[in-house]
N, C-alpha and C positions, 0 to 999 in steps of 0.2 A: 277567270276574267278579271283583272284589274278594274276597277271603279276607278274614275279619274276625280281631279279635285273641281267641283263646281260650287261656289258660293252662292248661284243661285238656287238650286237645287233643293225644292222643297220635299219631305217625306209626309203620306199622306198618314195618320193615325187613327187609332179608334179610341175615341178621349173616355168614352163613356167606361169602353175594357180597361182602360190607364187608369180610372180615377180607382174602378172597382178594385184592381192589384196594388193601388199605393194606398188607399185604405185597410185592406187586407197582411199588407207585406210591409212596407214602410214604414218607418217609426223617423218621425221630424227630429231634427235637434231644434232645442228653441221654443218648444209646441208643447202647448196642452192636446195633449190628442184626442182627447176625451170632447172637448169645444170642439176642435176639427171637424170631426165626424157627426157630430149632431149638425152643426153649419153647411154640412152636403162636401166636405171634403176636400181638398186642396185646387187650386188654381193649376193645371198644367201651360209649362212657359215650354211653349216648343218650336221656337224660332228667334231671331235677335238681329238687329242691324241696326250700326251707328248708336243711334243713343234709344231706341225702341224695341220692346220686346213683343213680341205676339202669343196669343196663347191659344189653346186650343179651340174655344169656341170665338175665335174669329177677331178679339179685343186686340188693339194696338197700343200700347202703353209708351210713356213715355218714363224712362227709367230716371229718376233724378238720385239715387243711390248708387250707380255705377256697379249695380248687382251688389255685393257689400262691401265699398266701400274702395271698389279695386279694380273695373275695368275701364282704366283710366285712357286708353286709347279708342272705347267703343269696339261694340260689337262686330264681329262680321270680317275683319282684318283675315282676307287671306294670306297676307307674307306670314303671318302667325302659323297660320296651318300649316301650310308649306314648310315651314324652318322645324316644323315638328314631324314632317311627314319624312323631308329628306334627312335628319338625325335618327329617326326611329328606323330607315333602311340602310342607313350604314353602320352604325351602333348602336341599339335600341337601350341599352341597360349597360354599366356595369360600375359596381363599386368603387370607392376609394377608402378603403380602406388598408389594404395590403400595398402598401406602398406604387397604387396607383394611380393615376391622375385620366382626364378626358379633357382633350380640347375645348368644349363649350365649358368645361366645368372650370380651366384656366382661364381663359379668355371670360370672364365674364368677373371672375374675381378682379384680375386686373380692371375692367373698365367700374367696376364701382368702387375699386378704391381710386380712381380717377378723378370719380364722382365726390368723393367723399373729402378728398383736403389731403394734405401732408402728414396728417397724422394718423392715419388709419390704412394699412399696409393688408390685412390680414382677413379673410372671409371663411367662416364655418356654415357650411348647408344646412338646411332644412327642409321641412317639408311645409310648416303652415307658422303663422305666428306663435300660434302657443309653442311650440317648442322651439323655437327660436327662443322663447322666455323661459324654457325649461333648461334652455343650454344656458342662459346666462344665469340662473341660479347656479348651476353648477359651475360656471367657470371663476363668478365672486365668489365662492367659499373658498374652491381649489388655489385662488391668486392670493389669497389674505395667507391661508395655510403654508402657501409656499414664502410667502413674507414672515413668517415667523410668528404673525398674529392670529393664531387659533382662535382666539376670543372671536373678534370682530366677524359674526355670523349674520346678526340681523337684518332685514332689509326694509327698508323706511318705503310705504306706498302710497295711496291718496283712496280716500274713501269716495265709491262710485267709479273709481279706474277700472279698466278691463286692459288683461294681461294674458285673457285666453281660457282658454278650456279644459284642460287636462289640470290635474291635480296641481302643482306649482305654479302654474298662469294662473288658476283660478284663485289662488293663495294670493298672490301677488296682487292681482286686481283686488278693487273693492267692493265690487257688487253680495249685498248682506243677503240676498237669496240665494245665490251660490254658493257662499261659505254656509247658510244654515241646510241645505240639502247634502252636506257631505261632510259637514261638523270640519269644516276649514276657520281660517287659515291653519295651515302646516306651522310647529313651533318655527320661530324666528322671524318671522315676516309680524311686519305693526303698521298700522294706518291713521293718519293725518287729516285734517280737511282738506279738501280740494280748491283753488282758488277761483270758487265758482260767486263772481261779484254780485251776480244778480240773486241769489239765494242764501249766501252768506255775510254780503256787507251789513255793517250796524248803517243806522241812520245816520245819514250826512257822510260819511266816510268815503272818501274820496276813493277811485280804482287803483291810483296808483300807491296809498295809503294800505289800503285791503290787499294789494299784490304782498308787499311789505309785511303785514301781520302775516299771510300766509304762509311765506317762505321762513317766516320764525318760526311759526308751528311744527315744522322739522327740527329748528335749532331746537326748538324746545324739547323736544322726542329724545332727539342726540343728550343730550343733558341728563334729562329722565334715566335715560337708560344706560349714560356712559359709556364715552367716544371709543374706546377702546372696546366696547360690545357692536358698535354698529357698522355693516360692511360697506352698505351701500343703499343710494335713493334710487328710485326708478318712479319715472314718470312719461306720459305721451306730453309730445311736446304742446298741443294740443288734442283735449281727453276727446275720443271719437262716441263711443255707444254711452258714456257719460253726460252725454247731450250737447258736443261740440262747446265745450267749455276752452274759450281764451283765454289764457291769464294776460293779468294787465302787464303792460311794459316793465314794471319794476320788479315782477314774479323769476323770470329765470335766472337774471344778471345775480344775482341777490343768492339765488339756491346754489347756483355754482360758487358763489365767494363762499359759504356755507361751508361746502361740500370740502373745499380744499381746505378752510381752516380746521375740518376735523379729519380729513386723511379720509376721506369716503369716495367710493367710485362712482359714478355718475353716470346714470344709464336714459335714455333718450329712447322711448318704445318707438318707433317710426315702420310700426309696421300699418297704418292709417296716414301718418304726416309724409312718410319716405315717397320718395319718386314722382315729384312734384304738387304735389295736391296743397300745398299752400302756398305756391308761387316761388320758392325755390328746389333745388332737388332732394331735402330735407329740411322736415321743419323745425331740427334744432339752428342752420344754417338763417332762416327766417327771422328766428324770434331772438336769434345772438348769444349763445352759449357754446359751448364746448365741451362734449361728452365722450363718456370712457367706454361706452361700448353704445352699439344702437341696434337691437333688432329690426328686422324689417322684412314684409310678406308682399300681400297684397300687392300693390301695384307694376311691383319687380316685373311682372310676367301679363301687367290689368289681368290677370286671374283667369287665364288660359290654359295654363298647367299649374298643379298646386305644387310652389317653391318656398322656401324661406334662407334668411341669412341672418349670421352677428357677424357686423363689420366690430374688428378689435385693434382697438388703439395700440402703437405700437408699442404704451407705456405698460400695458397689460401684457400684449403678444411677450415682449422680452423677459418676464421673469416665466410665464409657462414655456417657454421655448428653452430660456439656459436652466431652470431648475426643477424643470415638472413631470420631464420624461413622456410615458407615455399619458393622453387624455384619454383616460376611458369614456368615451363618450362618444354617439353618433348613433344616426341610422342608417337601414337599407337604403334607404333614395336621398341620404346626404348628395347634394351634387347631382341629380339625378340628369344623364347627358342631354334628353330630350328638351324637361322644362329648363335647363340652362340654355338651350340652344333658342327657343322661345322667349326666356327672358332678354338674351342678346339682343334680337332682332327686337324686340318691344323696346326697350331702349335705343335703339337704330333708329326705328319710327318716332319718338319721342323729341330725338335731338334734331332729326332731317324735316321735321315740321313745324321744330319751335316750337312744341305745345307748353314746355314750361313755359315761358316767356307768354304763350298766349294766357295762361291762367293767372301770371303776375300783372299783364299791362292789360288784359284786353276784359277778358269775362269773371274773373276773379271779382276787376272794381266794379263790373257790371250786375254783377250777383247781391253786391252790395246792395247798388243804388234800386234795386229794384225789389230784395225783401224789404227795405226801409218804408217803400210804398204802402207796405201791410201794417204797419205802426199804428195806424187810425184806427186799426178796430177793436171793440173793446174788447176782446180776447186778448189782444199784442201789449205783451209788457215790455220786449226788447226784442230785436232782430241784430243779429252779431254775423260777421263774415271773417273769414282769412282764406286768401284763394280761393278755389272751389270748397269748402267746407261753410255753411250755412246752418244757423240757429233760426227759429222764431221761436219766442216762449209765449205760453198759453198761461195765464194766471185769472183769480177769481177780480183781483183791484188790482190793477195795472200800478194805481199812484203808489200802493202800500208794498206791490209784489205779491199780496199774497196768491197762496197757492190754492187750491181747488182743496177739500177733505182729503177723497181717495186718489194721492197722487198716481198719476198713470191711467187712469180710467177716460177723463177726456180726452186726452191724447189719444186713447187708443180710439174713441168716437172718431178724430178727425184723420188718423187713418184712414179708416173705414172709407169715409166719406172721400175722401182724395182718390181713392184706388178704383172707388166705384167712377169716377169719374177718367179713370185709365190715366191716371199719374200714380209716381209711387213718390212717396216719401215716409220717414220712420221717425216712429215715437219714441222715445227716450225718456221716458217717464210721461209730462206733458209739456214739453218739447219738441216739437216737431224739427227735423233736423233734413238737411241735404247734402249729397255729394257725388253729382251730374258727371259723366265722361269729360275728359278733357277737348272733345271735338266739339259740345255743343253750343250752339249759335246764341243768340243775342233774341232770336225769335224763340228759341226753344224756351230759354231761361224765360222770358214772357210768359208762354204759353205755362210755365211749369207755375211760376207765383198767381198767374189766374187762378190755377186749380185748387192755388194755395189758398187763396181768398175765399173761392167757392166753399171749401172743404170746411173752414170757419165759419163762412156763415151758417152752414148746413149742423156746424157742431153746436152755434148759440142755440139754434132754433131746437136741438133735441137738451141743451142744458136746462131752458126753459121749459119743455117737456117735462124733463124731468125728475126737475125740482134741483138741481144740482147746484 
């Protein structure tokens, strides 16, 4: 008997038997699981619609994360289902690798090099971001090699960047617990400050002053290490699990002049920024640069099937195309016909709704004006927005900036305290950060900075506790 498609259609569960087999079987990524499990064991989410999640025992949440950082059309989208249901019954699977192609897998590259400008022809599959960042390590080495410059290996990255998960994303990003759990980075990859103004300006130094120092900090590296060693910079156009770090105005214009005076390639991680989530349909397009490759995951599909993509400039595509023969490189589900066919139609819904547009004019400045509301409490040092991506930062002196001792630890109190109150928002050290679907309302974003408020007050009141 066929099951037919019903979006309402609840299935009844036994949370108590789920909790017992995902404690038992499941191993988190992300997770101390040791804490888990003495805490009585995970949360099961076992329903979703629009911008709220449900869980097992009966809590309605409101998602201000967009799950991570990627269901950017909201939950519950039957054309999504649908588009995956009728590709999975007339092609469910097949490669591209023996010189063959799939409709949804063509058709989808062309509408994001659409998306993309004049300068970017060219789309390589994936499955998730990090390997998306795994192919562009491989494709800067293989372009430089094929340029005749063997030297130029290095890759210039930013301290607290996230580039992903598997061995080379992780290399790349700068998270120092990462690299010290797997004795990373991999030789050739080097790290930079990141242009995070509120943690690294001197006193009085102006933002657009500190953009400037920071984009030197790579000239500076490039020098160090000489130009003819270095391949390429790679940065998110805006840093996301780095705590939604803006750079100022004067940060990109500045890295690109950089980048060309030393013959470097210029990569633009938009697997966080890409597919509207800063008010254009990438956030190098936002912040005004010009990049030479851009990974990009997450919102491609708001994370309904796991996809990824490198859009490649055609300044790149042309030397591996006339001189590189074949690329050894690629997976089983490069292209995979399904999540392409899924990403399509999530793109469909995107443009036929105006949600970038709604996230540039409408709730984007509404997100603004509404964590700026949180400034007064003495927890709030700075609240920063771009499109739907939101900071508030927690600090011990607001005046001075400073930080708390155990960075991360408060943060991770006003967690707590947010989620119990059935909002989600994520710590980032102790920075509380957001990034709500692009459907949600103007009352939701309210209701989401109340909890925000709440969750602070509830976090002064245990700092005070306990002594912190």
């Amino acid at each position: 008997m066929t099951e037919t498609l019903d979006k309402n259609s609840v299935r009844n569960y036994d949370i108590e038997e789920l909790k017992r087999l995902d404690k038992a079987h499941h191993w988190h990524p992300f997770t101390d699981t040791k804490a888990l499990h003495q805490e009585g064991g995970a949360r099961v989410i076992t329903r979703a619609e629009g911008c709220y999640l449900y869980d097992g025992d009966g809590n309605k949440m409101l998602d201000g994360m967009a799950g991570l950082w990627c269901v950017n059309v909201g939950y519950g989208r039957q054309e999504l289902a649908e588009a995956a249901y009728r590709q999975m019954l007339e092609l469910p699977y097949y490669n591209t690798f023996f010189k063959t192609a799939t409709p949804p897998a063509i058709e989808l590259s062309a509408k994001i090099a659409s998306l993309m400008g004049e300068n970017f022809n060219h789309i390589f599959y994936s499955n998730s971001g990090s390997e998306a960042n795994d192919t562009v390590l491989r494709m800067v080495r293989h372009y430089w090699n094929l340029k005749g410059k063997p030297n130029k290996k290095t890759i210039i990255s930013r301290w607290n960047a996230y580039h992903g998960s598997t061995v080379a994303g992780a290399s790349l990003g700068g998270m120092k617990a990462m690299h010290k759990q797997a004795d990373l980075p991999i030789p050739g990859i080097t790290h930079v400050m990141q242009p995070h103004w509120f943690d690294n300006a001197e006193p009085g130094e102006s933002r657009e002053d500190f953009g400037m120092r920071a984009a030197h900090a790579i000239e500076q590296r490039i020098l160090e290490l000489g130009p003819d060693n270095v391949a390429a910079f790679i940065g998110e156009p805006v840093q996301g699990a780095g705590g939604v770090v803006i750079p100022p105005s004067t940060y990109w214009p500045e890295v690109q002049r950089i980048c060309e005076k030393y013959d470097l390639l210029l990569i633009a991680d938009e697997v966080i920024c890409g597919f509207g989530r800063t008010g254009s349909w990438f956030g190098h397009q936002t912040l005004g640069f010009t990049p030479d490759l851009v990974p990009m995951a997450k919102g491609m599909s708001s994370g309904y099937l796991p996809i990824s993509a490198l859009a490649v400039s055609d300044k790149v595509a042309q030397v591996l195309f006339e001189k590189g023969g074949e690329f050894y490189h690629g997976y089983t589900y490069s292209g995979h016909p399904a999540a392409c066919a899924v990403a399509l139609k999530n793109i469909e819904i995107m443009e036929r709704e105006h949600l970038v547009e709604k996230v540039r004019d409408e709730t984007g400045p509404y997100l603004a004006e509404a964590l700026a509301t949180l400034r007064d409490h003495p927890l709030v040092g700075e609240t920063r927005t771009l499109g739907l991506l939101g900071a508030v930062e927690i600090c011990k002196n607001k005046e001075t900036r400073q930080r708390f001792a155990d960075v991360g630890k408060v943060g991770t109190i006003c967690r707590d305290h947010i989620m119990k109150l059935n909002a989600i928002a994520r710590a980032c050290g102790d920075t509380m950060v957001v990034s709500p679907p692009f459907i949600i309302e103007k009352s939701q974003i309210d209701d989401l900075v109340a909890a925000l408020r709440a969750a602070l007050d509830a976090t002064a009141a245990d700092i005070e506790r306990l002594g912190l």
